[in-house]
Backbone as CSV, one residue per row, in Angstrom:
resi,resn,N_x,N_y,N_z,CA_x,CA_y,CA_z,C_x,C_y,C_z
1,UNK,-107.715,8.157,-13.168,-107.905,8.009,-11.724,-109.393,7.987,-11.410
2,UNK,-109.839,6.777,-10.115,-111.198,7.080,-10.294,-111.836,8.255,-8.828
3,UNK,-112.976,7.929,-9.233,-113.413,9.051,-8.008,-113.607,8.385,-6.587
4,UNK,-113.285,9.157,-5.635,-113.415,8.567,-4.138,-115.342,8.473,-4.138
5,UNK,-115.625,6.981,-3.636,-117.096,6.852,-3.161,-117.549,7.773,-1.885
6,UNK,-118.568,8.205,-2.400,-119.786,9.264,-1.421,-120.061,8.127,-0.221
7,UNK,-119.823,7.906,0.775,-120.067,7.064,1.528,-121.580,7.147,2.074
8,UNK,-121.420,8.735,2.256,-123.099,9.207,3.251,-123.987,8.965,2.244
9,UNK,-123.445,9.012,0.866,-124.858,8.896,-0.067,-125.163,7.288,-0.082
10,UNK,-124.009,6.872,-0.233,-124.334,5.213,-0.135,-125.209,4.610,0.923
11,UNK,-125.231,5.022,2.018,-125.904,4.353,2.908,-127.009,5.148,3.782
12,UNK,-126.887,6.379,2.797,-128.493,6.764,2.655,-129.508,5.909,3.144
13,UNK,-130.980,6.312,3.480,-131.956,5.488,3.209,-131.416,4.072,3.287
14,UNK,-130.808,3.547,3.932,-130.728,1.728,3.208,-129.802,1.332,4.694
15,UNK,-130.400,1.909,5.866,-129.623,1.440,7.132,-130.946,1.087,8.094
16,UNK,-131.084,-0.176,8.690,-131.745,-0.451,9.498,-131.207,-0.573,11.155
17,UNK,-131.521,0.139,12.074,-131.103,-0.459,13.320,-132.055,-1.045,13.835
18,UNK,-131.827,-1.815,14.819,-132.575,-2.944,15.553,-131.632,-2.824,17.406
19,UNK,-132.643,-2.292,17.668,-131.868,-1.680,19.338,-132.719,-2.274,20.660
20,UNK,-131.915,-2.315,21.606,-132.903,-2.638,23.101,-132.593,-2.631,24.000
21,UNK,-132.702,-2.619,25.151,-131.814,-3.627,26.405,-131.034,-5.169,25.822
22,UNK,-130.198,-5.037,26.310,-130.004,-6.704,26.461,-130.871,-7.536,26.920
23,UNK,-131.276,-8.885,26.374,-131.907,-10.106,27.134,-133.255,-9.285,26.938
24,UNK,-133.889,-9.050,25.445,-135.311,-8.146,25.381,-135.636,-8.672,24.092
25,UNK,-135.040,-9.179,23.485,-135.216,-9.955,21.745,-134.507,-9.702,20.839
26,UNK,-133.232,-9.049,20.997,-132.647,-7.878,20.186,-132.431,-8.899,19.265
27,UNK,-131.798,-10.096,19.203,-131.392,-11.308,18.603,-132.704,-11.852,17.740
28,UNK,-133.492,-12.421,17.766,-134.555,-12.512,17.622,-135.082,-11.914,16.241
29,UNK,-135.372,-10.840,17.070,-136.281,-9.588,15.965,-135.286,-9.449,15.041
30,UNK,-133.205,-9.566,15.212,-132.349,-9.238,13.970,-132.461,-10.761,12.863
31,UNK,-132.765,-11.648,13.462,-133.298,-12.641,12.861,-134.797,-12.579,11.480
32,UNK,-135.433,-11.875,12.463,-136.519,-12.009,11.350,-136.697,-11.000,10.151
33,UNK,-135.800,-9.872,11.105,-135.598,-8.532,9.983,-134.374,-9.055,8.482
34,UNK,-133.392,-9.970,9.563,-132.202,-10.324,8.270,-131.997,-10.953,7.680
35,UNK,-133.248,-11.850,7.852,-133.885,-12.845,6.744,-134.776,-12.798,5.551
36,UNK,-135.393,-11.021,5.569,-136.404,-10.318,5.090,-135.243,-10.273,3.709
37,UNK,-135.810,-9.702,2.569,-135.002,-8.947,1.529,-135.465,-8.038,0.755
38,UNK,-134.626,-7.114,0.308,-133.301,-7.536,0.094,-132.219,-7.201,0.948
39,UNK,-131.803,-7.250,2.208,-130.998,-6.925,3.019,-129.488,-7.807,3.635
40,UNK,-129.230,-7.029,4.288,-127.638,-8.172,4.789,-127.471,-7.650,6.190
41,UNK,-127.295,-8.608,6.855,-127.404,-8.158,8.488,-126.320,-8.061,9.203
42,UNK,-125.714,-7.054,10.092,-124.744,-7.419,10.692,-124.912,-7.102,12.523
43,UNK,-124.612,-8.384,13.250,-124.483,-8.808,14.246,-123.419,-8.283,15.146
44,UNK,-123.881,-7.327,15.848,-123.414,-6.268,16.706,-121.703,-5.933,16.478
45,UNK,-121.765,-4.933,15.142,-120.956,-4.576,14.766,-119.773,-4.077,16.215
46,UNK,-118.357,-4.128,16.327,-118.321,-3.062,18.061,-117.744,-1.933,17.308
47,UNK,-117.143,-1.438,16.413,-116.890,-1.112,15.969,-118.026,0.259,15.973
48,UNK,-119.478,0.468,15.999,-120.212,1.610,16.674,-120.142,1.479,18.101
49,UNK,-119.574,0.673,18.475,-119.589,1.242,20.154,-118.974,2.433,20.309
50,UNK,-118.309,2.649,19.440,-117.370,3.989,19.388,-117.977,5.185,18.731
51,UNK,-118.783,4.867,18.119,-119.515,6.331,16.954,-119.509,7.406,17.198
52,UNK,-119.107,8.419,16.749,-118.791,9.922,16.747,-119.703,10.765,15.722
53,UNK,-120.019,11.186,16.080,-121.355,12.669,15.240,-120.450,13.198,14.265
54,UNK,-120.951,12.107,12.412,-120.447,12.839,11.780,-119.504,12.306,10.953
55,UNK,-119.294,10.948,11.178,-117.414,10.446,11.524,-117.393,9.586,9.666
56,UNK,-116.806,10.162,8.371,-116.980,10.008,7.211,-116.266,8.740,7.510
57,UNK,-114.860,8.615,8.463,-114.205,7.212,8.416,-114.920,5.953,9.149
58,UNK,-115.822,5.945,9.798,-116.831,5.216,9.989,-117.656,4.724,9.099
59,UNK,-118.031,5.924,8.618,-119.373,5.329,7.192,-118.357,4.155,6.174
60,UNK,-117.414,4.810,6.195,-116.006,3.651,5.383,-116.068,2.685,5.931
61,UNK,-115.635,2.492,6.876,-114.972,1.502,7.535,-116.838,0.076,7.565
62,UNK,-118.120,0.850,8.130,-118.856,-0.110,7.978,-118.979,-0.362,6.491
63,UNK,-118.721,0.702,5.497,-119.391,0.321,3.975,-118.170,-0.862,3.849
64,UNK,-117.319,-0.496,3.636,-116.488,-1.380,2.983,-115.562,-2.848,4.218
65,UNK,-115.437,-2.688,5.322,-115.174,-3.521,5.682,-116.211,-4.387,6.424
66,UNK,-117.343,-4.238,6.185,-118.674,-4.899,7.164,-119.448,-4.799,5.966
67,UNK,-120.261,-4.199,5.548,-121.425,-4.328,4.273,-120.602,-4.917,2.804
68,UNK,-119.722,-4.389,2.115,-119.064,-4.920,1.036,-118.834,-6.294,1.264
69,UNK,-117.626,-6.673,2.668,-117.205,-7.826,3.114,-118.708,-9.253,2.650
70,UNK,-120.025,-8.973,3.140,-120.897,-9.504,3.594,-121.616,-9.888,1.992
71,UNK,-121.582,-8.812,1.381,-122.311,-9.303,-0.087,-121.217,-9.857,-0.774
72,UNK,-119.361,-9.982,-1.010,-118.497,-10.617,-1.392,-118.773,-11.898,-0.876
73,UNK,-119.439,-12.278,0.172,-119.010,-13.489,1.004,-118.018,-13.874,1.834
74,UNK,-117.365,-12.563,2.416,-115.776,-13.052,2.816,-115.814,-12.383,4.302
75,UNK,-116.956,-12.373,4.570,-117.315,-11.679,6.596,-118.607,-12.598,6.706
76,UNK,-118.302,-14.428,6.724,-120.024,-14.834,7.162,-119.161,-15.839,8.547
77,UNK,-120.195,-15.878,9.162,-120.042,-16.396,10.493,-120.537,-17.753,9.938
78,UNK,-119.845,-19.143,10.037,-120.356,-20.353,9.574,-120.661,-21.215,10.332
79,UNK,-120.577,-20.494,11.826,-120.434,-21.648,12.904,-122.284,-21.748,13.218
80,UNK,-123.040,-22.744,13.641,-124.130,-22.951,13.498,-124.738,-22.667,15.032
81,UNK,-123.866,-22.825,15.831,-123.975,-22.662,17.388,-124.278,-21.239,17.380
82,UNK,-123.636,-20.078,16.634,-124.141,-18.594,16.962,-124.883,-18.631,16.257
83,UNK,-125.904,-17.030,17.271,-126.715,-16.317,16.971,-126.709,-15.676,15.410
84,UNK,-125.134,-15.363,15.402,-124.783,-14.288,13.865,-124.266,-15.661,12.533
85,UNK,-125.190,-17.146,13.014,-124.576,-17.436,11.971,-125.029,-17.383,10.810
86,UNK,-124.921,-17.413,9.574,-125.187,-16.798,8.285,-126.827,-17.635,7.837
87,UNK,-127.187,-18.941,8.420,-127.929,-19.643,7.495,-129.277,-19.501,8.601
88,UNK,-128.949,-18.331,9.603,-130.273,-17.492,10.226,-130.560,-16.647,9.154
89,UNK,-130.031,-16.378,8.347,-130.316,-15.060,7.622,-130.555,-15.268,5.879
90,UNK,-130.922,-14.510,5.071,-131.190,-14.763,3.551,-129.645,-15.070,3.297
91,UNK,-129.431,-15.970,2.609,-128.008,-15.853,1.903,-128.356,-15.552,-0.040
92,UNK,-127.589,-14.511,-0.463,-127.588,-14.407,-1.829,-126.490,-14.689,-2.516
93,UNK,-126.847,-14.140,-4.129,-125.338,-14.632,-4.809,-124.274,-14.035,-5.231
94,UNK,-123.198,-14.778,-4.247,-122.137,-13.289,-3.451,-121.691,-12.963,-5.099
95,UNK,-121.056,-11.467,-4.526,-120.533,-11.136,-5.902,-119.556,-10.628,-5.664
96,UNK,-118.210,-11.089,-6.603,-117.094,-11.165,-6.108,-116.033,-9.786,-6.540
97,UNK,-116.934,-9.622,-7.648,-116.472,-8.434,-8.638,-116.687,-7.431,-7.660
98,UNK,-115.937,-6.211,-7.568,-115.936,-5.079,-6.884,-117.235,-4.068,-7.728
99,UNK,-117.342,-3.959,-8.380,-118.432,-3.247,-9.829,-119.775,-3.855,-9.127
100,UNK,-119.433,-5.261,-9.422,-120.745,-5.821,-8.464,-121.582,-5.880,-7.594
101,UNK,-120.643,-5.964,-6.357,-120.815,-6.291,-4.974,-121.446,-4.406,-5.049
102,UNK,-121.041,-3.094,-5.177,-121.670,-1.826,-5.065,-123.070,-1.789,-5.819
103,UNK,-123.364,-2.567,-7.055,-124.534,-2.560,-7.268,-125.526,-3.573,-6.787
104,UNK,-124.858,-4.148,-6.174,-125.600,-5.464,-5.114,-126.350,-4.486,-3.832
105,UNK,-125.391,-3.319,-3.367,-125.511,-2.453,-2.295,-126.439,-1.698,-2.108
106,UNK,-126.526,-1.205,-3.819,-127.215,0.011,-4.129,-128.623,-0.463,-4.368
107,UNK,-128.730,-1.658,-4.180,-130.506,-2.290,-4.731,-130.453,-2.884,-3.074
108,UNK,-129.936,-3.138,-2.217,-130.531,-3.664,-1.284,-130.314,-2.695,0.443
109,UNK,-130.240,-3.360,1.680,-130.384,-2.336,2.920,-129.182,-3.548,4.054
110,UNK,-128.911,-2.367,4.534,-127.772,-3.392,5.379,-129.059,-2.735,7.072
111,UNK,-128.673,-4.170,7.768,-129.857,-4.155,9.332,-128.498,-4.549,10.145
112,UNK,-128.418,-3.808,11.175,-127.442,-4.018,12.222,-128.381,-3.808,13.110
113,UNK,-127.755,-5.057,14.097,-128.395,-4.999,15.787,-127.356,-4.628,16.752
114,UNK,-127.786,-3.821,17.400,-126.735,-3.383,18.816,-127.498,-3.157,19.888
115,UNK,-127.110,-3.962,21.052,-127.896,-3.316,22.237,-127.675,-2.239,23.229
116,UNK,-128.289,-2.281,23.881,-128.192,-0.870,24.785,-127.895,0.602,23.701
117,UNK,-128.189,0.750,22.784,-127.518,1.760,21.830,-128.424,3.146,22.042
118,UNK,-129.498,3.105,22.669,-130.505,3.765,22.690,-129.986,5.338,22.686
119,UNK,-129.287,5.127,23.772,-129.211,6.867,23.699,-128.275,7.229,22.930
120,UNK,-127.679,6.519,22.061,-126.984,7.232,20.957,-127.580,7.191,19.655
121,UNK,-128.713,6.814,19.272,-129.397,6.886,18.365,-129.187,8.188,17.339
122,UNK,-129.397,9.148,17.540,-129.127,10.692,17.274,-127.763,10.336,16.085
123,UNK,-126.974,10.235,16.999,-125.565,10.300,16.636,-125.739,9.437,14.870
124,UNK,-126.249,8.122,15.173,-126.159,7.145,14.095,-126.889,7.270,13.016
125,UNK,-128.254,8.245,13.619,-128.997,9.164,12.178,-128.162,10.302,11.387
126,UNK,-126.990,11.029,12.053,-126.041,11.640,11.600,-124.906,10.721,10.715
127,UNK,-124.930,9.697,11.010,-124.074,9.001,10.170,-124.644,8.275,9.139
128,UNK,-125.761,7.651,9.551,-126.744,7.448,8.501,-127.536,7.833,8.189
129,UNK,-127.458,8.867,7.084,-129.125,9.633,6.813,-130.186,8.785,6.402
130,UNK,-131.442,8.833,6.756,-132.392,8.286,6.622,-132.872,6.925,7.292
131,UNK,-131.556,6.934,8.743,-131.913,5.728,9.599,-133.016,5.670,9.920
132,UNK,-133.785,3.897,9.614,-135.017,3.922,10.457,-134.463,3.114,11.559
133,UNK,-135.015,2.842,12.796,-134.811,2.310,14.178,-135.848,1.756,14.371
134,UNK,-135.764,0.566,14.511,-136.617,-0.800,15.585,-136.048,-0.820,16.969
135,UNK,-137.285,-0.303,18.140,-136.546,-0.611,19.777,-137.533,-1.231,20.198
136,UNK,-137.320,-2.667,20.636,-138.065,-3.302,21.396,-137.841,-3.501,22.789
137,UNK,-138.527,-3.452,23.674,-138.628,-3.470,25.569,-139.057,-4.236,25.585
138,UNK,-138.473,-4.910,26.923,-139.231,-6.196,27.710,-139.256,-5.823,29.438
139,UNK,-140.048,-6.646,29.971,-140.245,-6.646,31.328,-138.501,-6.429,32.046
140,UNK,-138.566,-5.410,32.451,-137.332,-5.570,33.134,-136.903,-6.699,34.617
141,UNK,-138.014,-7.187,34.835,-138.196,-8.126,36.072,-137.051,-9.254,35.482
142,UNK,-138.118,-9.388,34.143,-137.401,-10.608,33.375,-136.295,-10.399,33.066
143,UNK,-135.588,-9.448,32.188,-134.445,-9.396,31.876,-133.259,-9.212,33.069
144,UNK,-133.955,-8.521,33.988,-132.574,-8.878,35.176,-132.125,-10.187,35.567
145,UNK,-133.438,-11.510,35.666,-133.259,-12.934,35.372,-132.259,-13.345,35.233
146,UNK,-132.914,-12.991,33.094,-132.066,-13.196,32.027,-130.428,-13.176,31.971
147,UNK,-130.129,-11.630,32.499,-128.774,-11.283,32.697,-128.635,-12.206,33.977
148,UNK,-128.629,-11.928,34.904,-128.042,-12.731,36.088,-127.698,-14.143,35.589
149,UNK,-128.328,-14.993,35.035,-128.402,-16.107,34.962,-126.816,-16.261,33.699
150,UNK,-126.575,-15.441,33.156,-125.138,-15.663,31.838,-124.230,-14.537,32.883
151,UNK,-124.601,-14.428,34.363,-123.294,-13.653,34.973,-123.096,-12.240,34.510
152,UNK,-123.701,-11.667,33.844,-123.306,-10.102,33.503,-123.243,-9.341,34.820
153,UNK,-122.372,-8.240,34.453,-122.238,-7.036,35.627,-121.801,-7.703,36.659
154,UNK,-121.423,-8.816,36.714,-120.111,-8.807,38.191,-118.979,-8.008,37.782
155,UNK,-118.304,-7.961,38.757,-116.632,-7.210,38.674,-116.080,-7.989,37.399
156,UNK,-115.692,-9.463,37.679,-115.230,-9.891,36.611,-116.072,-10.039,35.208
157,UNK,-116.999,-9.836,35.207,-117.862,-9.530,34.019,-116.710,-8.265,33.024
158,UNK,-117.154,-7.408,34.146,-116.984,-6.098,33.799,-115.591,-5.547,32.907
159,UNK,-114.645,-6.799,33.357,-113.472,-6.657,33.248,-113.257,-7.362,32.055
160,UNK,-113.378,-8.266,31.790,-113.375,-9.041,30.853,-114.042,-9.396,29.343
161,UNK,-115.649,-9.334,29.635,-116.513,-9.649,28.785,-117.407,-8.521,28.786
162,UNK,-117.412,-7.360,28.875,-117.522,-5.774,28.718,-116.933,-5.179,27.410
163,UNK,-117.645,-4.124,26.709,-116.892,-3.817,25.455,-117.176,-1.927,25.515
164,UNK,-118.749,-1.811,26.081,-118.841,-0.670,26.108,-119.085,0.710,27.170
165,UNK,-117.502,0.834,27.375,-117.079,1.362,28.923,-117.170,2.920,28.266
166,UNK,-117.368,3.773,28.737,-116.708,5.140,29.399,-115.512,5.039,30.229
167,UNK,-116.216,4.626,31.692,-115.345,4.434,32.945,-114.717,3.109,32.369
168,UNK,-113.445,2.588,33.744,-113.266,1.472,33.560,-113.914,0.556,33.848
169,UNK,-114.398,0.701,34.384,-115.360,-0.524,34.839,-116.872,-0.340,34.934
170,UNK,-117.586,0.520,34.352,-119.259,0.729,34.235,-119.587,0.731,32.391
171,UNK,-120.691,0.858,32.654,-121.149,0.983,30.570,-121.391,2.561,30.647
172,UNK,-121.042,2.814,29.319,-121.344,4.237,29.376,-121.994,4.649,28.913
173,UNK,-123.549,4.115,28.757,-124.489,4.794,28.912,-125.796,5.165,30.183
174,UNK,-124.562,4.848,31.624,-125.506,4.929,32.924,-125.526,6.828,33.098
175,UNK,-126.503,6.884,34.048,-126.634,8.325,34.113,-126.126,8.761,35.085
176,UNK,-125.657,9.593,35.598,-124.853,10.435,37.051,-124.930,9.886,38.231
177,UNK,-126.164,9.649,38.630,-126.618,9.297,40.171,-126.040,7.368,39.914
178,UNK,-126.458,7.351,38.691,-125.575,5.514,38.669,-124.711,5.357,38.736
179,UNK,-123.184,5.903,38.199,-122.093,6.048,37.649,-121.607,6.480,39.551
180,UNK,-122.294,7.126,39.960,-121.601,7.511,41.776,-121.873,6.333,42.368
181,UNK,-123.047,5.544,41.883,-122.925,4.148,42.894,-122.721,3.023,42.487
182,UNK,-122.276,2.689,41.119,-122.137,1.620,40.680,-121.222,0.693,41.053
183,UNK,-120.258,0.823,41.705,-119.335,0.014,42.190,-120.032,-0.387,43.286
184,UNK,-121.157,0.588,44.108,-121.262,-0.367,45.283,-122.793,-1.089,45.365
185,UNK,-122.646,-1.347,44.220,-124.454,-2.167,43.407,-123.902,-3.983,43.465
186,UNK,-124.803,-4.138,44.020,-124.774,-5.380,43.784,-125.115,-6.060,42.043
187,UNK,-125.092,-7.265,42.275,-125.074,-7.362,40.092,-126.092,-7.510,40.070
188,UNK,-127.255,-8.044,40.883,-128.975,-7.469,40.505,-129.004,-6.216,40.556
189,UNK,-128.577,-5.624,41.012,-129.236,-4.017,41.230,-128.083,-3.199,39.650
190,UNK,-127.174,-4.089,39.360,-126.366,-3.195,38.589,-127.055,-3.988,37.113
191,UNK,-127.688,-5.277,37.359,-128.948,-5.276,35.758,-129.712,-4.648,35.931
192,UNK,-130.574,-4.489,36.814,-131.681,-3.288,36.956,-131.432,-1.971,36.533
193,UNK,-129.804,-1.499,37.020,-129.489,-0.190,36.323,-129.434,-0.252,35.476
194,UNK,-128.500,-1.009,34.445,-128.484,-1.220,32.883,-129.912,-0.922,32.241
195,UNK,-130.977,-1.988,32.266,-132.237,-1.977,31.984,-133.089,-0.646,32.403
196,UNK,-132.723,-0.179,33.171,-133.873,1.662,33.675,-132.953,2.472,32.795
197,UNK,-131.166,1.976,32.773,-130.519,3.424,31.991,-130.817,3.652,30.143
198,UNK,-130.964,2.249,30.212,-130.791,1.882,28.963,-132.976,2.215,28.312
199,UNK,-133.752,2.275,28.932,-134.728,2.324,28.190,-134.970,4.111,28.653
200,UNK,-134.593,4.298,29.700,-134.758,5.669,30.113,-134.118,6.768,29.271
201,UNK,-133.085,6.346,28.484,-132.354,6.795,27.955,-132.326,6.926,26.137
202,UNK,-133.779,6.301,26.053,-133.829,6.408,24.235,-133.960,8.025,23.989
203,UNK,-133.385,7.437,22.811,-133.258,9.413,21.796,-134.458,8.825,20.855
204,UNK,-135.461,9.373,20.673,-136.650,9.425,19.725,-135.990,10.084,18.453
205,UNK,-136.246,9.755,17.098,-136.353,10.171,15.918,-137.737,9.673,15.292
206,UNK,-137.724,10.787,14.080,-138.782,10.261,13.260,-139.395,9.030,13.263
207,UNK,-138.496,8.112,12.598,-138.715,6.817,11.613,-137.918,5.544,13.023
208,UNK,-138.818,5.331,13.883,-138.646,4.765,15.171,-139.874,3.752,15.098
209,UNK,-139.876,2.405,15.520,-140.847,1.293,15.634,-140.519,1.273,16.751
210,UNK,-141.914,0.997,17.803,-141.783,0.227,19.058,-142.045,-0.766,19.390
211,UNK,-141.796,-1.868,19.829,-142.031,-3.041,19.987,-141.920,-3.948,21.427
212,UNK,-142.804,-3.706,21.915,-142.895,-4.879,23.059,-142.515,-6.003,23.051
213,UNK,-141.492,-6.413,23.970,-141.294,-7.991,23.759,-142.327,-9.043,23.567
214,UNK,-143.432,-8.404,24.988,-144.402,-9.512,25.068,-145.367,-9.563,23.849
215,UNK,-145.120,-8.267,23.146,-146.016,-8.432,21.845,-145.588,-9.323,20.738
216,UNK,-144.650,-9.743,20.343,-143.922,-9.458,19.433,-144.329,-10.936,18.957
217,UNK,-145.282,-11.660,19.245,-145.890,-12.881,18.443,-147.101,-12.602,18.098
218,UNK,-147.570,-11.473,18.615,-148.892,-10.858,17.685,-148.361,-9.770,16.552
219,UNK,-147.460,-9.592,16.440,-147.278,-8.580,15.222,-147.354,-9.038,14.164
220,UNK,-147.616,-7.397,13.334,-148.305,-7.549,11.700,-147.036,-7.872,10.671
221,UNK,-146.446,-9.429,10.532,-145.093,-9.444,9.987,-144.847,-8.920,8.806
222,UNK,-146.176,-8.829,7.791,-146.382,-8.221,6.506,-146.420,-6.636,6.800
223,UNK,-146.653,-5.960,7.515,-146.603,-4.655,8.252,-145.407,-4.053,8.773
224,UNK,-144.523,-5.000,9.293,-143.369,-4.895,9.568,-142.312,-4.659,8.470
225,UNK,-142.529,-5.731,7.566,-141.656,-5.636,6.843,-141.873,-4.284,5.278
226,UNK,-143.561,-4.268,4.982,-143.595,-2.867,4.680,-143.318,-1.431,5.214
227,UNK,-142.982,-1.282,6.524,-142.479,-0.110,7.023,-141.122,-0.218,6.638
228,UNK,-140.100,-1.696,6.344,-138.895,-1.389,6.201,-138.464,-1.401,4.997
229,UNK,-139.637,-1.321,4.235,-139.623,-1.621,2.638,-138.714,-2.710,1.964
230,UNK,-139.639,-3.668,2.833,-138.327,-5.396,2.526,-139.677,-6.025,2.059
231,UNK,-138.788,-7.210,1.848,-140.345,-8.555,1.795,-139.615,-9.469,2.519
232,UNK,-141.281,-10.217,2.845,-141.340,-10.912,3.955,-140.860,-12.748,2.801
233,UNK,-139.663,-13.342,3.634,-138.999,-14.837,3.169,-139.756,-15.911,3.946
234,UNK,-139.732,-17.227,3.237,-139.808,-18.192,3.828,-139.094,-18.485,5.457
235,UNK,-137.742,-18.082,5.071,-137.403,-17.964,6.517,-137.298,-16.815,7.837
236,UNK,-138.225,-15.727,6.896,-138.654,-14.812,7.816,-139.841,-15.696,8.447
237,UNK,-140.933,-16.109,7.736,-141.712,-16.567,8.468,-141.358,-18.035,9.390
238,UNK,-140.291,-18.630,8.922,-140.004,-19.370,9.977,-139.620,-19.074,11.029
239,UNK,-138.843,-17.797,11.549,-138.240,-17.071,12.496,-139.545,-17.037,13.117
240,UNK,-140.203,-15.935,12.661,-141.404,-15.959,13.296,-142.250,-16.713,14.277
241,UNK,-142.363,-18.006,13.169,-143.321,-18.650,13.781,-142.527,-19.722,14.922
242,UNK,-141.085,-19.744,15.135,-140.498,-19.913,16.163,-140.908,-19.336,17.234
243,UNK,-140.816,-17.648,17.204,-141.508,-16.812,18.536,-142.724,-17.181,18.623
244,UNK,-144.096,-17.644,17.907,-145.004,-18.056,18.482,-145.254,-19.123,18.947
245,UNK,-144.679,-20.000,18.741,-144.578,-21.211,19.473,-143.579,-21.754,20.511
246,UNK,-142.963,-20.141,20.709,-142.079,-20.296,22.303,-142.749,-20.383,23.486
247,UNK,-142.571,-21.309,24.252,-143.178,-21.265,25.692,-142.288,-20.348,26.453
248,UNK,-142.995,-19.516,27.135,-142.244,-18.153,28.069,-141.591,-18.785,28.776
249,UNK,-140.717,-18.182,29.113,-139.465,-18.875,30.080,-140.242,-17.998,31.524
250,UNK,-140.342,-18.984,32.694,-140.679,-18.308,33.849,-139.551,-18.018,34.461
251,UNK,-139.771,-16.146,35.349,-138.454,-15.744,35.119,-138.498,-15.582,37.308
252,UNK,-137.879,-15.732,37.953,-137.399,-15.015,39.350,-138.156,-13.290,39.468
253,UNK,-138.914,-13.265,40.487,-138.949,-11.923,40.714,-138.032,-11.106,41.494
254,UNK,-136.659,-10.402,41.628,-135.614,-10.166,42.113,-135.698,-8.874,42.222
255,UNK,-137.055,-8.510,42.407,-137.183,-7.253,43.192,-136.302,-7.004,44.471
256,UNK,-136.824,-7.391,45.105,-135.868,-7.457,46.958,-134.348,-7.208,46.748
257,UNK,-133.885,-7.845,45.660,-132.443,-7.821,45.848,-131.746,-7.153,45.130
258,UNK,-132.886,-5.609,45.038,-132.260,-4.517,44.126,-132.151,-3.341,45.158
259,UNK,-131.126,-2.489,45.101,-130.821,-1.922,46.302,-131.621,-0.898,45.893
260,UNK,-131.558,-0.014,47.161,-131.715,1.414,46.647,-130.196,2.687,46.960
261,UNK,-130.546,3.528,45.757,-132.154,4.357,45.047,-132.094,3.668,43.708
262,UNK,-131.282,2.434,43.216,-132.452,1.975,41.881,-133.452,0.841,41.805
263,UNK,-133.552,0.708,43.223,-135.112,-0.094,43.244,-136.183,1.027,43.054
264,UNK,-136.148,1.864,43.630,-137.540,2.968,43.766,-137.436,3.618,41.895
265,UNK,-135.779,3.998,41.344,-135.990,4.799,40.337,-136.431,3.193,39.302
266,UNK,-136.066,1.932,39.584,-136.340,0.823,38.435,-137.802,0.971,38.623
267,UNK,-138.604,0.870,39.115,-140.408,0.400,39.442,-140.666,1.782,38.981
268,UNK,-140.086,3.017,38.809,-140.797,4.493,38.047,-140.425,3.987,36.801
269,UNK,-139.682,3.281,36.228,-139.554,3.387,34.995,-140.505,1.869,34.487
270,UNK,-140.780,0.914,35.566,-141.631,-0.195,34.991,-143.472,0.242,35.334
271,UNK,-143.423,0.974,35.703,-144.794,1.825,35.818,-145.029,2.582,34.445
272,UNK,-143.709,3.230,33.763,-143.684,4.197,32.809,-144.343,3.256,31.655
273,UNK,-143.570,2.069,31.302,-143.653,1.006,30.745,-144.840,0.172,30.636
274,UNK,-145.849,0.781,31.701,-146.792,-0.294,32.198,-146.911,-1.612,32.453
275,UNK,-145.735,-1.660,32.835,-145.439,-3.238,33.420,-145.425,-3.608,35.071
276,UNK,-145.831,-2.156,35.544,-146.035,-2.532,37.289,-147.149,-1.349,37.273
């Protein structure tokens, strides 16, 4: 009989998160990180929307049905239209053997992106020892835009194309005074909440990168990728040099049509930010 796998030891040291607001680069930056190697990326697992402090059937469930799946070859997204499709990212040579695919594991780092995850950070260093965390911010002016413009946070948003509720109908990571008025927020004022709850709300650990959106075509990519102890690919640097040769999208200033009290508490937190 053989022995049950150490899950927490497995994914030790060898877990990258990549966290933010929505509509801030989260996509992007999982691009240039999951193209790096030796790593394997996975594209907002939902499956942690749920994470529990601690939870051994979790560490399972990502080792073997999300990280194993991904170095077998038998979890790749082939469609070319998404963000998570596979030929954004390094592809290696799957290994089909079970013996294999664990020593494929044990030499390389699995990078998951999730947004808004911030304030559960804590939790996911408990599940993964030795998580490091990438959180990048952007102008929240912009990202309320951003969101408005793909419809997020209407009612029918909420209902439909929503994954990470508490309540029935809010995200659950808004804070008290939001959660009493969120139903009667308009959907600018209810991206604005998202974006103040969601950066207001990071859990700091150790081994944490910060990253400005607006920075993020001056960064040190050889720097980057030595903090995550990867190397930098041909198509890392193509990712890259995509973000520097993006022309900024000019975004609506939709101040006015944020109600209060999260117009006054959004501008304390874009002051915090130094962005007002």
């Amino acid at each position: 009989m053989g022995t049950s796998l150490d899950y927490g030891k497995l994914l030790t040291d060898r877990v990258i998160l990549i966290t933010g607001p929505g509509r801030s680069g989260t996509t992007i930056l999982g691009k240039i990180i999951g193209s790096m190697e030796p790593v394997y990326y996975l594209f907002e697992p939902s499956i942690l929307k749920f994470i529990r402090r601690g939870l051994d059937g979790l560490r399972a469930t990502i080792f073997e049905d999300y990280w194993m799946l991904q170095v077998q070859g038998r979890n790749l997204n082939v469609n070319m239209n998404e963000d998570s499709y596979i030929g954004n990212y390094n592809t290696f040579k799957f290994e089909t053997k079970r013996v294999e695919a664990l020593k494929e594991c044990s030499r390389s780092k699995l990078a998951i992106k999730l947004t808004e995850f911030q304030t559960r950070i804590p939790d996911a260093q408990e599940v993964f020892p030795g998580l490091k965390v990438v959180h990048i911010y952007r102008n929240g002016l912009d990202v309320i835009d951003s969101m408005t413009r793909r419809g997020w946070y209407t009612d029918e948003y909420m209902k439909i194309g929503f994954l990470d509720h508490t309540f029935y109908d809010m995200p659950a990571f808004l804070d008290l005074q939001s959660i009493e008025k969120w139903r009667e927020y308009n959907q600018v004022t209810r991206c604005a909440c998202v974006w103040r709850c969601s950066v207001d709300g990071l859990q700091e650990i150790n081994n944490m990168l910060h990253i400005r959106y607006e920075d993020l075509p001056n960064i040190e990519l050889d720097g980057l990728a030595r903090w995550l102890n990867l190397g930098v690919t041909d198509l890392t640097r193509k990712h890259f040099k995509s973000v520097q040769n993006r022309e900024p999208t000019q975004h609506k200033n939709m101040i006015d049509d944020i109600q209060e009290p999260e117009r006054n508490l959004f501008l304390s937190s874009m002051r915090r930010l130094k962005y007002a």
